[in-house]
N, C-alpha and C positions, 0 to 999 in steps of 0.2 A: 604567501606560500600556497601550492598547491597539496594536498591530499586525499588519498583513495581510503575506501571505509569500507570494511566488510561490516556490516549490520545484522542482526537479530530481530527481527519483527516477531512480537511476543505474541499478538492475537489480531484476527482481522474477521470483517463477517461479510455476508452479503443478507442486503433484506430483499428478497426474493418478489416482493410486490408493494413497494416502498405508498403509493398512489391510491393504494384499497381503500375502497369507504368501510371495509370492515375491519375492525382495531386489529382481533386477531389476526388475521392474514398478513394484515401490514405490517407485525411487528415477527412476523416468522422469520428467521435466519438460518444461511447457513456461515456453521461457523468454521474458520481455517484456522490451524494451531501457526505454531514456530514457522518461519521463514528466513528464509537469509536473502538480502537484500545489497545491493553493489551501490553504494554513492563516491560522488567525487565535489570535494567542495574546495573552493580558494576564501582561504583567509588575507585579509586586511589589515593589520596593526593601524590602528589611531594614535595609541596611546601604546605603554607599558600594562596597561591593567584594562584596555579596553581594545578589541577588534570585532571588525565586521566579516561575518560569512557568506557568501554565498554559495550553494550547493544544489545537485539534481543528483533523482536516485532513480532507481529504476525497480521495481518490487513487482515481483508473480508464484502465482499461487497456484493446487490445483486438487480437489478430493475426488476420488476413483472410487465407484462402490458397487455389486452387482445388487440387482434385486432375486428373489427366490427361484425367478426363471433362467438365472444367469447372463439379465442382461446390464449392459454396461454403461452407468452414467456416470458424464464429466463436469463437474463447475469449477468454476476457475475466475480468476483475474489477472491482470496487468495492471499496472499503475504506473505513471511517471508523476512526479515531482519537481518541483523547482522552490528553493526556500532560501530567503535570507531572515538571518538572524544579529542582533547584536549580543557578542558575549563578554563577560564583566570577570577580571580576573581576582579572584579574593585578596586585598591587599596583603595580610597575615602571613600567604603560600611564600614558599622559597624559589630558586632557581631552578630545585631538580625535579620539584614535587608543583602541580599548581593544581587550586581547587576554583574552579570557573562556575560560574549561571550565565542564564540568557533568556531571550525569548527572539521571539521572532513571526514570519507569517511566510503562507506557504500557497501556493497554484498548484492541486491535482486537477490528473487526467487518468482515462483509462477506457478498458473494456473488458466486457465477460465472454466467459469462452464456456459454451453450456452446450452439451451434448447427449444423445439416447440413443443406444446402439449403431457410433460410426455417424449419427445424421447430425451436419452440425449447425448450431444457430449460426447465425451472419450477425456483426455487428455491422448498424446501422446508427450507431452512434454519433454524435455532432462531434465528441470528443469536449464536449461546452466545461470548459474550467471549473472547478471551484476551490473556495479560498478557505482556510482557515488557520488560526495561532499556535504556535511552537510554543513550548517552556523546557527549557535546557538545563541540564545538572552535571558534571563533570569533573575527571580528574585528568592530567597529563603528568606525564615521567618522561622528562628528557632524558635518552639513552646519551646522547651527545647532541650537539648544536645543531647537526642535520638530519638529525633520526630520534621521534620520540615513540609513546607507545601511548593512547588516550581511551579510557571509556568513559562512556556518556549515556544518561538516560534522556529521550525525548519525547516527552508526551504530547502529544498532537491526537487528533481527531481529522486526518484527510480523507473525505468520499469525493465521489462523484457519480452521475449516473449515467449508466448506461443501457441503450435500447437495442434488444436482440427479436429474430424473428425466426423460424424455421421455414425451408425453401419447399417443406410438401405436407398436408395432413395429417401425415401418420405412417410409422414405420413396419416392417413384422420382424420378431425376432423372437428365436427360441419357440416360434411355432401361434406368439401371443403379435396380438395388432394394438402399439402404442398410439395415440392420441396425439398428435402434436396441432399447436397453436400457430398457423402460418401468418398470425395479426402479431402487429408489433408488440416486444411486451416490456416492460423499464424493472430495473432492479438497480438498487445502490448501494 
């Protein structure tokens, strides 16, 4: 079977210079709250109490903020996905009601969209994969045979990283002259 998932993405961050030889710097983030997120994934039946998923999502973000001059910066992300998972359906559940686990493993991608006053960084990104584990938690209510209703909790840990650069030295705005780093920079 095929299904669409509207999603909640509860928290997500960027480490702004993942690579630093200095702890603090490297461990600065900026953090994104709530998100909603679009996946679409086909389920497999093995079994009665056992099916395989596979799914892709697609998740973006973006925090808007001025500074005291009233200039305007943007961070942001993209993310794609692609995960499969095994999910084990709790024997004990009934026909109407099912309580499911799972785990599974996952290939993100992505890029940052990082801006100061309109000038925008270029992703120069490889787009280079990375991988990591799903653990699934769930419940299903079949409305009828062709239509249920399902939530699920998925904990994962998906990064990747990506490499931005800006196309000029420095911008003026509100009358003040920004600083910009035209060298490549990595954040994840």
């Amino acid at each position: 079977s095929v299904a669409v998932y509207g999603n909640v993405v509860s928290s997500a961050q960027t480490f702004t210079s993942p690579f630093s030889t200095d702890d603090i710097e490297r461990n600065i983030t900026e953090e994104f709250g709530g998100v909603l997120s679009a996946r679409v994934a086909y389920s497999y039946s093995i079994s009665s109490l056992t099916r395989i998923q596979l799914g892709i999502e697609y998740i973006s973000d973006e925090n808007q903020w001025s500074d005291h001059n009233g200039t305007l910066f943007r961070d942001g992300y993209s993310m794609y996905s692609a995960e499969i998972c095994a999910l084990f359906i709790l024997p004990f559940t009934g026909k109407t009601f099912q309580l499911f686990m799972g785990g599974g493993a996952g290939i993100y991608s992505g890029s940052r969209q990082y801006s100061i006053a309109d000038v925008h960084s270029s992703s120069s990104s490889e787009l280079m994969p990375s991988m990591n584990i799903i653990t699934i938690f769930g419940l299903t209510y079949y409305v009828s045979r062709s239509l249920s209703l399902q939530a699920e909790f998925r904990f994962r840990d998906p990064h990747f990283t990506a490499t931005n650069a800006f196309p000029q030295p420095s911008v003026q705005s509100s009358g003040v002259t920004y600083p910009l780093d035209p060298r490549p920079f990595q954040s994840r």
